[in-house]
N, C-alpha and C positions, 0 to 999 in steps of 0.2 A: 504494500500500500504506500510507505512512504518511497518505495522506489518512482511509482508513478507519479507523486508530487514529485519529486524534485525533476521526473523528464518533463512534467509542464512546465515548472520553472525555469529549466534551459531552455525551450521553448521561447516562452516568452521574453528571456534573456536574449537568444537570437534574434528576436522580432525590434527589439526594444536597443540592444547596441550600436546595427546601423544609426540610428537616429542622436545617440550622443558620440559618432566619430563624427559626424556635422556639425553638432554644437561645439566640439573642439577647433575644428577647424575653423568656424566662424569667430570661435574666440580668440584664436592664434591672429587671425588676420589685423584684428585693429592694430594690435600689437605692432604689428610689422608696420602698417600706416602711420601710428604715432612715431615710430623710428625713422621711418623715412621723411615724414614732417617735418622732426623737430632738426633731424642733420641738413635737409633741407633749408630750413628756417635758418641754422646757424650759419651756415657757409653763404646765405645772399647776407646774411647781415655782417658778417666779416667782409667779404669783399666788394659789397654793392652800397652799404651802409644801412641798409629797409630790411623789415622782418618780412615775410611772406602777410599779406592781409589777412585774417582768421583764424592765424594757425593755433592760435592756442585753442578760440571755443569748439576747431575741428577736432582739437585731441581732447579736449571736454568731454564731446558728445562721442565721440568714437570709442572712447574709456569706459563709460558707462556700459554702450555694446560689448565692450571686452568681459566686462564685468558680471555685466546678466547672463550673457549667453554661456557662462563659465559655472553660473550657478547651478543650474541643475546637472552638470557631469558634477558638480563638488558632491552635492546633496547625492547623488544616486548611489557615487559610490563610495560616497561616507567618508570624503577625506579631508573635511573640515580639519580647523587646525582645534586641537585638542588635548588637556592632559592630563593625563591618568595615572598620576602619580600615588593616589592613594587606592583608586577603583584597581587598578592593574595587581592588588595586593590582595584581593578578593577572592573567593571562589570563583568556579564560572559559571555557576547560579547564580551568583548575585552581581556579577558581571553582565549577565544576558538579562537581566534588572533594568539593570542601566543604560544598556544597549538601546533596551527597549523605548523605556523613557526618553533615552536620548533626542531618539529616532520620533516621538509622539508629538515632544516639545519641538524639536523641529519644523513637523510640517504645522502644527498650530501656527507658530510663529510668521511663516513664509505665508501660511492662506492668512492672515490677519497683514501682512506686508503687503498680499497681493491688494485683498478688498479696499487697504488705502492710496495705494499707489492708483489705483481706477478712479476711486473719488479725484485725486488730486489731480489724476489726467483731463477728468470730467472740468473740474474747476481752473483749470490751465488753459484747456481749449474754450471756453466762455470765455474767457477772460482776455484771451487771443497773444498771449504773451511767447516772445519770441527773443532769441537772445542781441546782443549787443552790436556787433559788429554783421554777422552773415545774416541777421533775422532769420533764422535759422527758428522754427516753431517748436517750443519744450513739452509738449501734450505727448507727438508720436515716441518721446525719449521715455516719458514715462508710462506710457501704455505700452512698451517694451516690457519694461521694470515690471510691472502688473505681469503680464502677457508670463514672463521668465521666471517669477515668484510662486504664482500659478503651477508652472509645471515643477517645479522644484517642489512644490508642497506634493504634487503629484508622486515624482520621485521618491521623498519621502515614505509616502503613503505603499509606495510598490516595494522600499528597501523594507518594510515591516513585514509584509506580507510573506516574502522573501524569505526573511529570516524565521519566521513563524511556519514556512513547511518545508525550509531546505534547512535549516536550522544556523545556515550563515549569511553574513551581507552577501550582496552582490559584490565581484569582484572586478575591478578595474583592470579590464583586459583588452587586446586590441580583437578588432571581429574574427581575423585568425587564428588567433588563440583561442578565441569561443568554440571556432569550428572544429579544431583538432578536440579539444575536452569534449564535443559533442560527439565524433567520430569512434574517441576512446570509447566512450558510455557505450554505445552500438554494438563495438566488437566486442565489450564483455558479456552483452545480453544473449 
């Protein structure tokens, strides 16, 4: 019986990891944007004596992207920064305690971050406020925020699940190492 939960959870593991090697990658990317902005930025102003116009609120709003879209691969696979200096000293009874709670108070947190972050997108776009220099509009930045908090609470929600019938997190793995562990499982059965 539990062999058959833990092949839907691989399962659904495989369904579910294409979709955060995208969120990785979309979070790498600003990254690389902000680097080449700011090197950008610095070399016309050394030799030309002018910054580039916007570069700062482009790496603002770009940061954020980096930010959000990094949340839910953090959340999924549980590699918030954390420490366990006293819990690590526990059984692992009362370790998967805490695991748990960890994981509860989590997504609580992220679905209460989401539902403000939408008001505040709602009250951003009324209000028509846009930033300084690009008029760049801060409503789609934080309906992102919402939109990424949202699934990260979701995350959350699937890392319990998770650990409640495979009896470990999810592990941060690339899609081919999923596949090979899926491949293993097969040729044992």
């Amino acid at each position: 019986m539990k062999r058959k939960k833990e092949e839907r959870m691989d399962t659904l593991d495989r369904i579910v990891s294409p979709v955060f090697t995208v969120l990785t990658v979309i979070s790498i990317l600003p990254v690389i944007f902000i680097l080449l902005n700011t090197t950008a930025n610095v070399i016309t102003r050394a030799f030309f004596k002018y910054s580039i116009f916007g570069s700062v609120t482009l790496s603002q709003v770009t940061l954020s992207l980096c930010v959000m879209c990094a949340m839910p691969v953090v959340t999924m696979y549980n590699t918030h920064i954390k420490v366990d200096l006293v819990v690590a000293r526990f059984p692992a009874e009362v370790q998967k305690i805490f695991d748990y709670f960890g994981l509860v108070f989590c997504a609580a947190v992220q679905a209460l971050l989401c539902w403000y972050s939408f008001v505040k997108a709602g009250k951003i776009m009324e209000q028509g406020t846009m930033t300084d220099s690009l008029n760049i509009p801060y409503w789609p930045v934080y309906g992102l925020i919402a939109v990424m908090f949202g699934a990260a609470a979701l995350c959350a929600v699937y890392n319990i699940v998770h650990y409640a019938v495979a009896g470990t997190l999810v592990e941060p793995m690339t899609f081919s190492e999923l596949r090979a562990r899926l491949k293993a499982r097969k040729n044992e059965a």
